[in-house]
C-alpha positions as CSV (number, residue, x, y, z in Angstrom):
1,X,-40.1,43.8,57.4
2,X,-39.1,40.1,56.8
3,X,-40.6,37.2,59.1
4,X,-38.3,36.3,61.6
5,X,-36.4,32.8,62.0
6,X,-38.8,30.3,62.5
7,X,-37.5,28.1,65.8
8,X,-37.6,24.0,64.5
9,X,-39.4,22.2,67.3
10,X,-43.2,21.0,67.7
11,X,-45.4,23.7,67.6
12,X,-47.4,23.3,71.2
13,X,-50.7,25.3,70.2
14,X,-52.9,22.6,68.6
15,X,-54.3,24.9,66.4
16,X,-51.4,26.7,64.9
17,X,-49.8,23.0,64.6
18,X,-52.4,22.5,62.3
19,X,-52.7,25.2,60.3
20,X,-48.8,25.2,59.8
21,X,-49.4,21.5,58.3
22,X,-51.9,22.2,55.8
23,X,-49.9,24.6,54.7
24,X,-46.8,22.8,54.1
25,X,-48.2,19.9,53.2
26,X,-49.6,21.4,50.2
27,X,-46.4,23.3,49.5
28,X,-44.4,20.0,49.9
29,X,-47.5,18.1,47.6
30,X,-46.7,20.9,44.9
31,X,-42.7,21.0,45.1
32,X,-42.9,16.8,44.1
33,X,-45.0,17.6,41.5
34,X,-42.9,20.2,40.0
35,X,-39.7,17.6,40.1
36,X,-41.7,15.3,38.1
37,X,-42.8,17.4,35.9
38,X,-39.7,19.5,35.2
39,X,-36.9,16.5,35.9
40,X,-39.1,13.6,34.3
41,X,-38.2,12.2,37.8
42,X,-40.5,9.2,39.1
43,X,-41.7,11.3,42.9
44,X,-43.9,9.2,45.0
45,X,-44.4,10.9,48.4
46,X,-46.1,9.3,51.4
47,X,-47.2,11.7,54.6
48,X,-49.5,10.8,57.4
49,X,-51.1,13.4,60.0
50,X,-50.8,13.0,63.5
51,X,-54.6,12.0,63.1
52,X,-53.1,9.1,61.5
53,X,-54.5,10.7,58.2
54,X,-52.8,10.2,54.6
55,X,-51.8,12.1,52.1
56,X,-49.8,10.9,49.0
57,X,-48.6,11.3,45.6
58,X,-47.2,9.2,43.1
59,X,-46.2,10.6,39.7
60,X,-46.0,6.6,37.7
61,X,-48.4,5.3,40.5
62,X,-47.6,4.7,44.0
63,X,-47.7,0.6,44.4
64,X,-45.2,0.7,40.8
65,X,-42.8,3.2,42.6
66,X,-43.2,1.4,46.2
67,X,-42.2,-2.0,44.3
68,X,-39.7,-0.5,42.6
69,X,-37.9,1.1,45.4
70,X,-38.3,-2.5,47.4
71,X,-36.5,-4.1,44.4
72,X,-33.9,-1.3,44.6
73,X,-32.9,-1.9,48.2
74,X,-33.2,-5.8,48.8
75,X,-31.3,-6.7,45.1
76,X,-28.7,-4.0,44.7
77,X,-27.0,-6.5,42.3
78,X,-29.7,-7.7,40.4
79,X,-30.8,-3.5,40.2
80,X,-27.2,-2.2,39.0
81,X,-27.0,-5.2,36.5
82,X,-30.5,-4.4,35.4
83,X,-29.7,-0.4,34.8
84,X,-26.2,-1.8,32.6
85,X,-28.7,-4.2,30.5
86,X,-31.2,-1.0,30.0
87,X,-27.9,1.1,29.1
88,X,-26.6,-1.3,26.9
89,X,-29.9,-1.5,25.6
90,X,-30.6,2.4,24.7
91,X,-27.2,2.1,23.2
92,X,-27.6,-1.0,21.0
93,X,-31.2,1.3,19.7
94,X,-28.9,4.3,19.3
95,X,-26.3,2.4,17.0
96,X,-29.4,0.4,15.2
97,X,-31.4,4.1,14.1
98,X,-27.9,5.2,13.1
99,X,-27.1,2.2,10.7
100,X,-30.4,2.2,9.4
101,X,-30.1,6.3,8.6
102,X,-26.7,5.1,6.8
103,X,-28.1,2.2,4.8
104,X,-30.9,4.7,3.6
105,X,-28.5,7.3,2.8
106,X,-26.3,5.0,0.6
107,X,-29.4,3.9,-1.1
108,X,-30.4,7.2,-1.7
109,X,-26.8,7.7,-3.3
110,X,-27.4,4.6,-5.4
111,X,-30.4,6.6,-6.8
112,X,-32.8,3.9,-4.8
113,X,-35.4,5.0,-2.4
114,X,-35.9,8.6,-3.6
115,X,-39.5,8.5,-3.6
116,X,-39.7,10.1,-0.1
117,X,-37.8,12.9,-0.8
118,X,-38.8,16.0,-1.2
119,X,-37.4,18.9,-4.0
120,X,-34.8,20.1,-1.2
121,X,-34.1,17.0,0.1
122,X,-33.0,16.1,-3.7
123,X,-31.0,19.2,-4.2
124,X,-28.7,18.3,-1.1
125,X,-28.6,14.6,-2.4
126,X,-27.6,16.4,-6.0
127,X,-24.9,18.3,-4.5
128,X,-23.3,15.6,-2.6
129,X,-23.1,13.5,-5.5
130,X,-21.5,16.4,-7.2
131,X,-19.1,16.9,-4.7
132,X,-17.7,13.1,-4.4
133,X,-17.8,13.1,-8.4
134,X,-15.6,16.2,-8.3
135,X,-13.2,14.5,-5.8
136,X,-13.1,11.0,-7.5
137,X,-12.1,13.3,-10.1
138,X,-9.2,14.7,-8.6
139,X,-8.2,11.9,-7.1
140,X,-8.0,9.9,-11.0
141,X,-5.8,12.5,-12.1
142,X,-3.5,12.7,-9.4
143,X,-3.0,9.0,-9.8
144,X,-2.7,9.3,-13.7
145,X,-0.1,12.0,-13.2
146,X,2.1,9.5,-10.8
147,X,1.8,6.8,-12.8
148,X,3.3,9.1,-15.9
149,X,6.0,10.2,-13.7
150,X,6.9,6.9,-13.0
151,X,7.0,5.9,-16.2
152,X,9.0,8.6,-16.7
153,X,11.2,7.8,-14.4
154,X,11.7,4.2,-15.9
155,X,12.0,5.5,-19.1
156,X,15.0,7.5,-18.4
157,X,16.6,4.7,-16.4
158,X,15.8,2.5,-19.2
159,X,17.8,5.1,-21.9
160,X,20.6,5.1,-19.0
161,X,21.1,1.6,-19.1
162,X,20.6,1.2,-23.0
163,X,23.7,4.7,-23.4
164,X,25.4,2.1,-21.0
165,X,25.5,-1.0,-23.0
166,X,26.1,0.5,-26.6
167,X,29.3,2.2,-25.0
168,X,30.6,-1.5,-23.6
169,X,29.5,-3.0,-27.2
170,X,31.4,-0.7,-29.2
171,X,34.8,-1.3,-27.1
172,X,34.4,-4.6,-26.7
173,X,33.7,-4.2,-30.7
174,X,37.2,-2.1,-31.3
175,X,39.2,-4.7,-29.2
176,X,37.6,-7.7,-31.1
177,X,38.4,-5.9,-34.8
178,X,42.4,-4.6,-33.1
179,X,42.2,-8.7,-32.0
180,X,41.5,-9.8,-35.6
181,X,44.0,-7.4,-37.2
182,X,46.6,-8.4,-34.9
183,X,45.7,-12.1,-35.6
184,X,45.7,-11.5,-39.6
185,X,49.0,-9.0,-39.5
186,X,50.6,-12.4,-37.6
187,X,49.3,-14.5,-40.3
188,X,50.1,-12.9,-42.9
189,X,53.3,-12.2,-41.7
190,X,53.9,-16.6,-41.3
191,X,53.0,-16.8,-44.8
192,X,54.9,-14.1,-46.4
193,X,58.2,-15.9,-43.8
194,X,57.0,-19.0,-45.4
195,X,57.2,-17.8,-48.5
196,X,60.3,-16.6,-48.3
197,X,62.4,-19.2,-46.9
198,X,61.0,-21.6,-49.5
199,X,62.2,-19.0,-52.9
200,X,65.7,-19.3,-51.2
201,X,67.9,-20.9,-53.3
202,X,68.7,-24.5,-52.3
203,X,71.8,-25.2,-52.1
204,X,71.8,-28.1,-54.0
205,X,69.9,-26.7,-56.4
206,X,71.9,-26.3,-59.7
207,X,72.0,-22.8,-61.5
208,X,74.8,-22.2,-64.2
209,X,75.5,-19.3,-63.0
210,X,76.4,-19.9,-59.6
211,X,79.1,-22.0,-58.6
212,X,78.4,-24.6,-55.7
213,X,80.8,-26.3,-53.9
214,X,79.7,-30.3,-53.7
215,X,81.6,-32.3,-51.1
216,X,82.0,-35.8,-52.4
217,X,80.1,-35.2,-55.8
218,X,81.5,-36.4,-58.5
219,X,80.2,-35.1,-61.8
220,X,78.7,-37.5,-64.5
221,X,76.9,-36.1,-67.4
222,X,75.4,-38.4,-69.4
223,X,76.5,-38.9,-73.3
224,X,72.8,-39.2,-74.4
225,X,72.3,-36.1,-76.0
226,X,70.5,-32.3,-75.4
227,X,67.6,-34.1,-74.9
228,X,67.8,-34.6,-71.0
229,X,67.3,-30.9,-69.1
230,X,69.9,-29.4,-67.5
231,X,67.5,-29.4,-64.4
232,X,67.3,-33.3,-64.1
233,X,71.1,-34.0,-64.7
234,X,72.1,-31.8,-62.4
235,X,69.4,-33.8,-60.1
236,X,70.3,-37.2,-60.9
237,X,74.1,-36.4,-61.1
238,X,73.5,-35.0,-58.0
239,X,72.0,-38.2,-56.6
240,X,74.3,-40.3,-58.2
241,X,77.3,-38.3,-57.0
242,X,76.2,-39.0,-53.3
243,X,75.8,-42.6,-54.2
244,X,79.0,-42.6,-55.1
């Protein structure tokens, strides 16, 4: 059967008021100790009898906790700025080990600083190095394969443009040579027009066997002799007949 509710006011029997003390004195002394323990918790705990008796316990010391608690409550600035500074602090350390651990591991990449290592330790380092060799790998080939398709690419564009231009050089070829037929074809066709206009006969020309009509000629044939042409009497009778 389970104790019955225990009424909270001051126990009137001296005796009893005593005993019930002790007893939760202790039980309070060992429930502080346990926090501290368990919670890493700084407990200080202060009790005085009605005696006027104390009992107390401090887990860091009871004059550090005491002054600690009076700088708590009479600088609540200076203690809030003081708990950011120790956070800051723990965090600056954190970052600090961490960058350290990184420089050592790139090191140990680099081959340097493998004297600490044990035969496992170098294993893992082996493998990793495998790994990113494998990758860097990969990563070359990928690159060497876009770099050919591009060039690829080029080259085709290139053979486009190269299909264009022949195309535009051989008509602008054919319209040149039909130009330079066209301009000989006229040519030639001047010179033969030439040609014939001058084998015409001239009218004034003399041939025995024609007969010409002369307008105010005259006809005077000198009595020197056979020796004179027919060509150059007819000319100089021919002269001579228009000056006369």
């Amino acid at each position: 059967m389970g104790r019955g509710r225990v009424e909270l006011k001051r126990i009137e029997n001296k005796i009893n008021r005593q005993v019930t003390f002790s007893k939760r004195r202790n039980g309070l002394l060992k429930k502080a100790y346990e926090l501290s323990v368990l919670c890493d918790a700084e407990v200080a705990l202060i009790i005085f009898s009605s005696r006027g008796k104390l009992h107390e316990f401090g887990s860091a010391g009871m004059t550090k906790t005491l002054e600690r608690y009076q700088h708590s409550c009479f600088n609540p600035e200076e203690n809030s700025t003081e708990r950011e500074a120790q956070s800051w602090y723990q965090e600056v350390t954190k970052l600090k080990a961490k960058y350290e651990s990184l420089l050592r591991t790139q090191r140990q990449l680099l081959g340097e600083d493998l004297g600490p290592l044990n035969v496992k330790e170098l294993q893992n380092l082996e493998k990793q190095l495998e790994g990113a060799l494998a990758q860097a790998r990969q990563r070359k080939t990928q690159l060497m394969i876009e770099q050919m398709e591009d060039l690829r690419k080029k080259e085709r564009h290139l053979g486009d443009l190269n299909k264009q231009l022949r195309v535009k050089l051989e008509t602008e070829g054919q319209n040149l040579k039909a130009i330079q037929n066209m301009w000989s074809s006229n040519a030639a066709a001047g010179s033969s027009s030439f040609s014939f206009h001058s084998s015409q006969t001239n009218p004034m020309d003399c041939q025995p066997h024609e007969p010409v009509l002369q307008i105010g000629y005259h006809q005077y044939l000198p009595a020197e002799g056979p020796s004179i042409s027919k060509s150059m009497a007819c000319e100089t009778n021919f002269i001579q007949g228009w000056v006369l």
